[in-house]
PyMOL Python script that loads the backbone (N, CA, C, O; Angstrom):
from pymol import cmd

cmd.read_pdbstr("""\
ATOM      1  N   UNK A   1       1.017 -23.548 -16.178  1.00  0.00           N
ATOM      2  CA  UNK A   1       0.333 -22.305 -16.471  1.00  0.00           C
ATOM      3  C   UNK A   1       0.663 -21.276 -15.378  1.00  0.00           C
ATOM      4  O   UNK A   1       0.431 -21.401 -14.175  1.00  0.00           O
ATOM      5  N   UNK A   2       1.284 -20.168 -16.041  1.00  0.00           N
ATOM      6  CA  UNK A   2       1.256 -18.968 -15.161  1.00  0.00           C
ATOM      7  C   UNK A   2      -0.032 -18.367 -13.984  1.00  0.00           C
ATOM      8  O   UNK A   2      -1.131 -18.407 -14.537  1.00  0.00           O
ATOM      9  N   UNK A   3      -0.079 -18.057 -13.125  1.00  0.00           N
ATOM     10  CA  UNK A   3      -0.893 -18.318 -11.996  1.00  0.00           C
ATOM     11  C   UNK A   3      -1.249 -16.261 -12.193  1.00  0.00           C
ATOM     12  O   UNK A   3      -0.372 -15.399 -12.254  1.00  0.00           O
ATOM     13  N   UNK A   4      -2.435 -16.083 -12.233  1.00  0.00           N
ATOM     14  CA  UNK A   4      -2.623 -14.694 -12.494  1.00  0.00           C
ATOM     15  C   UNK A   4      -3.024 -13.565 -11.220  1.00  0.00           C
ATOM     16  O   UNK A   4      -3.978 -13.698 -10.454  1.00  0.00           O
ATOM     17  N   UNK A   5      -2.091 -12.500 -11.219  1.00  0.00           N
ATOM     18  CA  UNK A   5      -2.347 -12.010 -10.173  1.00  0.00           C
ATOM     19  C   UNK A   5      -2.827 -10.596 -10.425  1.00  0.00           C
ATOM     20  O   UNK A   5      -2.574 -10.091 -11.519  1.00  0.00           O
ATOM     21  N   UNK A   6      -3.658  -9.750  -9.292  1.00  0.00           N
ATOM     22  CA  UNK A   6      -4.359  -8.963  -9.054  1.00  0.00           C
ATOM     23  C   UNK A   6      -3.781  -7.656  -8.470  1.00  0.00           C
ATOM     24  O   UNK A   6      -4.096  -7.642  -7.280  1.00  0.00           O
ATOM     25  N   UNK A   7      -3.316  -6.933  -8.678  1.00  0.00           N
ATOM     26  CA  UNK A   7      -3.041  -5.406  -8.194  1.00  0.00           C
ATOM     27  C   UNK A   7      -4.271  -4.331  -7.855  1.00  0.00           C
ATOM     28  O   UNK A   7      -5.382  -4.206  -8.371  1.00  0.00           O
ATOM     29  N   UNK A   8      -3.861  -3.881  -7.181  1.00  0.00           N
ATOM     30  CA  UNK A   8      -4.466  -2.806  -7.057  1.00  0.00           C
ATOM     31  C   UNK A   8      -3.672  -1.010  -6.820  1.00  0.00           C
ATOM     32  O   UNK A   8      -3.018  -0.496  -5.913  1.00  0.00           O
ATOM     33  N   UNK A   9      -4.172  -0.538  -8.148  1.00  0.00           N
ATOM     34  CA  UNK A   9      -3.177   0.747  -7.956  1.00  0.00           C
ATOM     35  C   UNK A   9      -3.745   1.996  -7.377  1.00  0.00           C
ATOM     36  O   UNK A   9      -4.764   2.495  -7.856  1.00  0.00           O
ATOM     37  N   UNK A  10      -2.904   2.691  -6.015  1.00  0.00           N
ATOM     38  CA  UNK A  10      -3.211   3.105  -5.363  1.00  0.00           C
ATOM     39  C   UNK A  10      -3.453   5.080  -5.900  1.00  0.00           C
ATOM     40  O   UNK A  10      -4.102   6.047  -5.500  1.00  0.00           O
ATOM     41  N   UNK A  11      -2.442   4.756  -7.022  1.00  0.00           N
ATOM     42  CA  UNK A  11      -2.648   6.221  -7.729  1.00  0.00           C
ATOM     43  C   UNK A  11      -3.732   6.373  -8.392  1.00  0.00           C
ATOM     44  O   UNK A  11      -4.257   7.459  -8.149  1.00  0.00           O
ATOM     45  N   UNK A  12      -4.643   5.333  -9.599  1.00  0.00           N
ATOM     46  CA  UNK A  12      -5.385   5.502 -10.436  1.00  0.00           C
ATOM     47  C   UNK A  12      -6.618   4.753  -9.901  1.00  0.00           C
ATOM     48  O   UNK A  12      -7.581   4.593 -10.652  1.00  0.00           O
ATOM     49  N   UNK A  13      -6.632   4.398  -8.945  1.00  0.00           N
ATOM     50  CA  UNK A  13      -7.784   3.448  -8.234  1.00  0.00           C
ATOM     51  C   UNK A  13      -8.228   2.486  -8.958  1.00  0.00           C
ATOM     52  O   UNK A  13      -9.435   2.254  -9.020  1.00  0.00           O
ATOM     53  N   UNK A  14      -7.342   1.794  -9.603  1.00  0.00           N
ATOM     54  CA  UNK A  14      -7.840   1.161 -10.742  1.00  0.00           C
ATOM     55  C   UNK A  14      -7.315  -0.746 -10.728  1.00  0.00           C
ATOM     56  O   UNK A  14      -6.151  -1.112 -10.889  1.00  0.00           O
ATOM     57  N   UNK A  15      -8.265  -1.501 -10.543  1.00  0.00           N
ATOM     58  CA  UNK A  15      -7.127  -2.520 -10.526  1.00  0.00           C
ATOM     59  C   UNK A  15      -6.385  -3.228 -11.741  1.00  0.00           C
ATOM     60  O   UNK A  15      -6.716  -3.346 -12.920  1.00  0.00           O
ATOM     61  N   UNK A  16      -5.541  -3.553 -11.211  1.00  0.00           N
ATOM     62  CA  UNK A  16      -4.733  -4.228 -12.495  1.00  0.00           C
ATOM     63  C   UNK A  16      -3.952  -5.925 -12.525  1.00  0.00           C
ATOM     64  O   UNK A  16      -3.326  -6.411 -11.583  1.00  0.00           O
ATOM     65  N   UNK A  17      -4.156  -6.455 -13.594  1.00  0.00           N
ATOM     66  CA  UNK A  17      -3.847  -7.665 -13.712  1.00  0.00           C
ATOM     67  C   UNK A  17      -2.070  -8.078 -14.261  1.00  0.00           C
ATOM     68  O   UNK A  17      -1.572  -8.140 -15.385  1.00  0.00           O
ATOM     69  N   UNK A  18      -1.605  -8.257 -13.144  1.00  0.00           N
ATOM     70  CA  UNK A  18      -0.431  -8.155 -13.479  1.00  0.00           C
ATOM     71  C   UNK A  18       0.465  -6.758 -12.579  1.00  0.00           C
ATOM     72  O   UNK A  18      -0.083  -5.974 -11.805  1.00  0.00           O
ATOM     73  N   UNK A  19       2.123  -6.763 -13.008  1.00  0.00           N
ATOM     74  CA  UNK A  19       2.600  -5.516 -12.316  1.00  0.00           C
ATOM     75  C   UNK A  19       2.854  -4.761 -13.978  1.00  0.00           C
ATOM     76  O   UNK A  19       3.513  -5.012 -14.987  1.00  0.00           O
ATOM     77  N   UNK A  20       1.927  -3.763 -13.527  1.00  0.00           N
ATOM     78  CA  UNK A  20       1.675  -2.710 -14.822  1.00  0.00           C
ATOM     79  C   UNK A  20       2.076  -1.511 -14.089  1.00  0.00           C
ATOM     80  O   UNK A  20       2.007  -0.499 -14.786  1.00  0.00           O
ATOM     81  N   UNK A  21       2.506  -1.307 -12.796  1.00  0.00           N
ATOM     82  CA  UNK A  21       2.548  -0.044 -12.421  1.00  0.00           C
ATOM     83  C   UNK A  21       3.750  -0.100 -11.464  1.00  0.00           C
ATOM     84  O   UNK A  21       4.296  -1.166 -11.180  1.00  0.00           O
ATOM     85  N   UNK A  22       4.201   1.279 -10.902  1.00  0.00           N
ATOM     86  CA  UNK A  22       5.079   0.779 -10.137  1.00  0.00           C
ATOM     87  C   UNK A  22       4.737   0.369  -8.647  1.00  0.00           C
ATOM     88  O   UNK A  22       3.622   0.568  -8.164  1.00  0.00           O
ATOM     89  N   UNK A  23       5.740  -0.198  -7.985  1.00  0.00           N
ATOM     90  CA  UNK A  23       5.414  -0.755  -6.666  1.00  0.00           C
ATOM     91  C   UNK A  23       5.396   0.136  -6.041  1.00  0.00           C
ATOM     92  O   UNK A  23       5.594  -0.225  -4.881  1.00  0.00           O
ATOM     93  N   UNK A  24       5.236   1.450  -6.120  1.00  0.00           N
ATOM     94  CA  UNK A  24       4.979   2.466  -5.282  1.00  0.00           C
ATOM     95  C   UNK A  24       3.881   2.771  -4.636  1.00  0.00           C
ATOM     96  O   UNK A  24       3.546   3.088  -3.494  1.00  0.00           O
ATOM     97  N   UNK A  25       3.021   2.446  -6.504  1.00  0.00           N
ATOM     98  CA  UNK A  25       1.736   2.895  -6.344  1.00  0.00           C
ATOM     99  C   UNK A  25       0.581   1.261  -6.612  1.00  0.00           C
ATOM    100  O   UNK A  25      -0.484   1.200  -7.227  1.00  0.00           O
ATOM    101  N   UNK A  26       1.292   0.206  -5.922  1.00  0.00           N
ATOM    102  CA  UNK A  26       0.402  -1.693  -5.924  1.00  0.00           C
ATOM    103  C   UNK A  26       0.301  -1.085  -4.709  1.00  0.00           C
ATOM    104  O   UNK A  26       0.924  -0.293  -4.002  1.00  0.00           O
ATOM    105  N   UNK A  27      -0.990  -1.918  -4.713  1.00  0.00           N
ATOM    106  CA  UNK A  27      -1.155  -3.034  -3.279  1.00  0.00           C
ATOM    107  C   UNK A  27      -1.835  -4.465  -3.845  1.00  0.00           C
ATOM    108  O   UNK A  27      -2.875  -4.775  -4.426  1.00  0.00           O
ATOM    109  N   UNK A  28      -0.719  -5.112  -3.371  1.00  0.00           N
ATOM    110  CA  UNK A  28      -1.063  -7.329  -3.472  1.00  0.00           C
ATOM    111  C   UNK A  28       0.016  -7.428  -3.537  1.00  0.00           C
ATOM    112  O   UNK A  28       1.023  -6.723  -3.478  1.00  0.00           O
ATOM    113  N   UNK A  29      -0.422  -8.987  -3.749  1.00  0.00           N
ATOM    114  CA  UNK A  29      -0.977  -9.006  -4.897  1.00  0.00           C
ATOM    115  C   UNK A  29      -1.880  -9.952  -4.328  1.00  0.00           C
ATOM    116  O   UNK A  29      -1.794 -10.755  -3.399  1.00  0.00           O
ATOM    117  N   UNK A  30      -3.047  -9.538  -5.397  1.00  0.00           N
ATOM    118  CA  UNK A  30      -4.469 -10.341  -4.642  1.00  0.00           C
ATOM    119  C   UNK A  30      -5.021 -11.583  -5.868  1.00  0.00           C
ATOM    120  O   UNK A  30      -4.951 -11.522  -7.095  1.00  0.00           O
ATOM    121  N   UNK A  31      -5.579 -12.689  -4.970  1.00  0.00           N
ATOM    122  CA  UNK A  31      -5.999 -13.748  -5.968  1.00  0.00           C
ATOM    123  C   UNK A  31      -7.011 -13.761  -6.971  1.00  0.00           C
ATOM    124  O   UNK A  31      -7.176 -14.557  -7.895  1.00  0.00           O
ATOM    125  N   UNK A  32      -7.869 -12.434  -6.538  1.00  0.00           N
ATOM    126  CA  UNK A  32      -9.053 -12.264  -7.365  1.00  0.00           C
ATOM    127  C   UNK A  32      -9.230 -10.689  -7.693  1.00  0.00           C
ATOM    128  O   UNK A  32      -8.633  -9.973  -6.890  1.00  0.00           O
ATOM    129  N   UNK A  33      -9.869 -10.069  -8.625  1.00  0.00           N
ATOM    130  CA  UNK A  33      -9.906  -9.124  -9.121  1.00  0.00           C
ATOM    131  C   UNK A  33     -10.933  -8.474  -8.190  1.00  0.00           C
ATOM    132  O   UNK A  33     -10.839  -7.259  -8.013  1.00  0.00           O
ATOM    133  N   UNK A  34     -11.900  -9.159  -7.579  1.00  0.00           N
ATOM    134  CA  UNK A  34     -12.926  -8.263  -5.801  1.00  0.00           C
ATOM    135  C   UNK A  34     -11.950  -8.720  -5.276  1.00  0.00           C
ATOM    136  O   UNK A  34     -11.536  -7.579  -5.070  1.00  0.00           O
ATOM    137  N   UNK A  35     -11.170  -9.340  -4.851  1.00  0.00           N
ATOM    138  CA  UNK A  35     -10.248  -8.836  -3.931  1.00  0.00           C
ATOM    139  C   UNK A  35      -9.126  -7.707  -3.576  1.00  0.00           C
ATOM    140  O   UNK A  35      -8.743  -7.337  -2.467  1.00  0.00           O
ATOM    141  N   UNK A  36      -8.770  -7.327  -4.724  1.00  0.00           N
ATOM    142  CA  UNK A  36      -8.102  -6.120  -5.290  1.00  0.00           C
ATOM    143  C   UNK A  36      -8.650  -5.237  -5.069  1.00  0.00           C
ATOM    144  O   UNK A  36      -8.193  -4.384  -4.309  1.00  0.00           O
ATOM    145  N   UNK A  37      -9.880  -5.120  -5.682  1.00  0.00           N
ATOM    146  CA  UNK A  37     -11.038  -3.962  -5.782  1.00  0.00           C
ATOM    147  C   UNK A  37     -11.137  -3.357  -4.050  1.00  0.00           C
ATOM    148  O   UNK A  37     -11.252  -2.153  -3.823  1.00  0.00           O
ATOM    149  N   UNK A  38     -11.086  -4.159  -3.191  1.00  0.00           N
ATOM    150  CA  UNK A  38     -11.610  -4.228  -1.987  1.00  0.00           C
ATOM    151  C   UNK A  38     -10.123  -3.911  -1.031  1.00  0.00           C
ATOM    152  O   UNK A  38     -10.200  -3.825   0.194  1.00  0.00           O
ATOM    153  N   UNK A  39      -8.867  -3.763  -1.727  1.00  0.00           N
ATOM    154  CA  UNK A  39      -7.870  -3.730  -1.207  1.00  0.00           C
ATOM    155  C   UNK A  39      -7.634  -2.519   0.198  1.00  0.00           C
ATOM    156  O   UNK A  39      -6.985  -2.478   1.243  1.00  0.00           O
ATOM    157  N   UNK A  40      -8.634  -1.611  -0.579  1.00  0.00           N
ATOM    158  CA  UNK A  40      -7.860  -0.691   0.748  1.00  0.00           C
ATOM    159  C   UNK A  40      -9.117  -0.398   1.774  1.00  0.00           C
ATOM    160  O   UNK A  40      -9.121   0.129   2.887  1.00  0.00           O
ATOM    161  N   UNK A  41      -9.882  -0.790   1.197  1.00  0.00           N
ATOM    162  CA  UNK A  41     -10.471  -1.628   2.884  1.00  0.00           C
ATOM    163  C   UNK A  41     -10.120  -2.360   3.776  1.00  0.00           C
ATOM    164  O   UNK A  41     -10.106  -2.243   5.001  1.00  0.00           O
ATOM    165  N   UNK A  42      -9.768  -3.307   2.936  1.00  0.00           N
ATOM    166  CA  UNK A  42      -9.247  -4.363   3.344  1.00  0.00           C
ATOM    167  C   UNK A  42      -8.092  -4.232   4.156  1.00  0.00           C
ATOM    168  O   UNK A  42      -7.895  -5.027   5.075  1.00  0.00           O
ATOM    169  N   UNK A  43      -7.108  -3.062   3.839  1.00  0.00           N
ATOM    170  CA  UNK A  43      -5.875  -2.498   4.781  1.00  0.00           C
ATOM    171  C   UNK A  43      -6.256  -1.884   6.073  1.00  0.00           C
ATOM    172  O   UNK A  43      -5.650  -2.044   7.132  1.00  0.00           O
ATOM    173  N   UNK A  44      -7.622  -0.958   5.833  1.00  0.00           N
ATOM    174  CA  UNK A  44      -7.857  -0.210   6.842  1.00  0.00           C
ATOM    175  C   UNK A  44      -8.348  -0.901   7.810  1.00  0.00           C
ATOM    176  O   UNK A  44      -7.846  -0.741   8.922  1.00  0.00           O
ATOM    177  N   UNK A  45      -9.186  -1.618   7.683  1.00  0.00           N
ATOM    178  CA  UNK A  45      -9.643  -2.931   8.462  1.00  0.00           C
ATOM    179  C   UNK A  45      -8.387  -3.589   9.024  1.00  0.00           C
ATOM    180  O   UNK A  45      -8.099  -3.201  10.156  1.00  0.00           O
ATOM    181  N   UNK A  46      -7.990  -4.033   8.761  1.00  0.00           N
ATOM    182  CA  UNK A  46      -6.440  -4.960   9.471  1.00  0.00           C
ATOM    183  C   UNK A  46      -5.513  -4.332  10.245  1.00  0.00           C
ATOM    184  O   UNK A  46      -4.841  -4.869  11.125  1.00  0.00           O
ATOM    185  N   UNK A  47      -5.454  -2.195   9.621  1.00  0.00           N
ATOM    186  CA  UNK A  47      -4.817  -1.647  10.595  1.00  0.00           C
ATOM    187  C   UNK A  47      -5.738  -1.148  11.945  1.00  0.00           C
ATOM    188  O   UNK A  47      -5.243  -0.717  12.986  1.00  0.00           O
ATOM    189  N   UNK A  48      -6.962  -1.284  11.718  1.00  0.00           N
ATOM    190  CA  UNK A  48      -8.045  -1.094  13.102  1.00  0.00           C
ATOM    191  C   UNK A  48      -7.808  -1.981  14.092  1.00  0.00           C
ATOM    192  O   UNK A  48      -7.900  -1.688  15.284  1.00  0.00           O
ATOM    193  N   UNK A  49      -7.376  -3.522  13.495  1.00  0.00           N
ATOM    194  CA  UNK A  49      -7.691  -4.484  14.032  1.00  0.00           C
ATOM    195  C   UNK A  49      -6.041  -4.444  15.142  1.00  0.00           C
ATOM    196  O   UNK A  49      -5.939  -4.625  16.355  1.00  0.00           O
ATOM    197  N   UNK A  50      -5.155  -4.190  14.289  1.00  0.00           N
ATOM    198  CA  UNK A  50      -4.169  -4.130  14.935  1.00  0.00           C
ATOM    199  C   UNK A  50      -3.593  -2.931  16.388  1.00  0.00           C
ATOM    200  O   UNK A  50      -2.908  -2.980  17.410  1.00  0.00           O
ATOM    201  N   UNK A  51      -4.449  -1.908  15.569  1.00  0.00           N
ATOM    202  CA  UNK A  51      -4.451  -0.944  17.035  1.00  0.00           C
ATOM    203  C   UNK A  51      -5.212  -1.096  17.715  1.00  0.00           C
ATOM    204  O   UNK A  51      -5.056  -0.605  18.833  1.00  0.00           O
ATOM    205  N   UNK A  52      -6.201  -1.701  17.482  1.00  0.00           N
ATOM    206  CA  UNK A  52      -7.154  -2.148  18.901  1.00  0.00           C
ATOM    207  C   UNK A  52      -6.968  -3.282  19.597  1.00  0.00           C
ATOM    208  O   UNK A  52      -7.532  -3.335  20.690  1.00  0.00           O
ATOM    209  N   UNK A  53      -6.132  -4.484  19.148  1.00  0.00           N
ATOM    210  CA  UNK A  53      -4.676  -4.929  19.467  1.00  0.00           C
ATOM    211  C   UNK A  53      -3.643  -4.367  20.730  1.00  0.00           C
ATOM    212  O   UNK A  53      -3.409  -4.791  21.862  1.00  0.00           O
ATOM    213  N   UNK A  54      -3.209  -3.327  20.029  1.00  0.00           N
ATOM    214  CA  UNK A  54      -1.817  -2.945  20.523  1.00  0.00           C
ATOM    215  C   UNK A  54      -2.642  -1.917  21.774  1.00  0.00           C
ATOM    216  O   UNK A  54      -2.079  -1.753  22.857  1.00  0.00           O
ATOM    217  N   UNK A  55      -3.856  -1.339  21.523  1.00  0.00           N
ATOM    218  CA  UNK A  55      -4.841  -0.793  22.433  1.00  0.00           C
ATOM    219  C   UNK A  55      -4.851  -1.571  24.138  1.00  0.00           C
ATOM    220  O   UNK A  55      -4.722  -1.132  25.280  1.00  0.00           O
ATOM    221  N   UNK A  56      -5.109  -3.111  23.444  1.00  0.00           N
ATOM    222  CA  UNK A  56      -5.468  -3.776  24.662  1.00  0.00           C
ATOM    223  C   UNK A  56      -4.095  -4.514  25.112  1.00  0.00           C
ATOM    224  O   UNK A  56      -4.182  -5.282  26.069  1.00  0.00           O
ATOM    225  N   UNK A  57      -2.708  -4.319  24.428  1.00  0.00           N
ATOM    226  CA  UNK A  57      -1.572  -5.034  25.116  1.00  0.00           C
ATOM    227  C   UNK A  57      -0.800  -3.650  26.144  1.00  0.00           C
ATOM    228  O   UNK A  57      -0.033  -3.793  27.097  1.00  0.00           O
ATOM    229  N   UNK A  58      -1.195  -2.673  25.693  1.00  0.00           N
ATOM    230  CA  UNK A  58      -0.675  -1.397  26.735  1.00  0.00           C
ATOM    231  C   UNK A  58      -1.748  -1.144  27.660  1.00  0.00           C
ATOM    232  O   UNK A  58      -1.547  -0.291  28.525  1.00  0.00           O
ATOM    233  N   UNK A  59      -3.071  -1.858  27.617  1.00  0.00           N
ATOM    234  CA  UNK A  59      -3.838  -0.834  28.780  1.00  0.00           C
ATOM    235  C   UNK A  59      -3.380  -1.740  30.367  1.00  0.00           C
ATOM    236  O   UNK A  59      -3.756  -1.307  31.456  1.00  0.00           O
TER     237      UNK A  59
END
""", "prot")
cmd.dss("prot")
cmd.show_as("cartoon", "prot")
cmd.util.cbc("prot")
cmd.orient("prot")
C-alpha cells in the first residue's frame, strides 16, 4: 500500500494530500495532515532554533 503524504501549500494555505501543487509553492512532506497544517510554524521555530545556535557558536 502506497504510504500517504501531507503537503502543505505555501500559496493557498491550504494543505494537501499528495503533490497537487508545484514544489515551489509545498512544504513536506509531512506524515499527518496537523502536521502539515502546523508546517510553517514549525519552520519558523527550527529557524529560531538555529540562529540562536549560530548566536551562541560566534559569541
Amino acid at each position: 500500500m502506497e504510504k500517504v503524504e501531507y503537503w502543505f501549500n505555501t500559496k493557498t494555505k491550504a494543505v494537501e494530500q499528495g503533490k497537487l501543487s508545484l514544489s515551489v509553492d509545498r512544504l513536506g512532506p509531512f506524515e499527518t495532515y496537523e502536521q502539515a497544517k502546523l508546517a510553517e510554524q514549525t519552520i519558523a521555530e527550527r529557524a529560531r532554533q538555529i540562529r540562536e545556535q549560530d548566536d551562541e557558536d560566534w559569541a
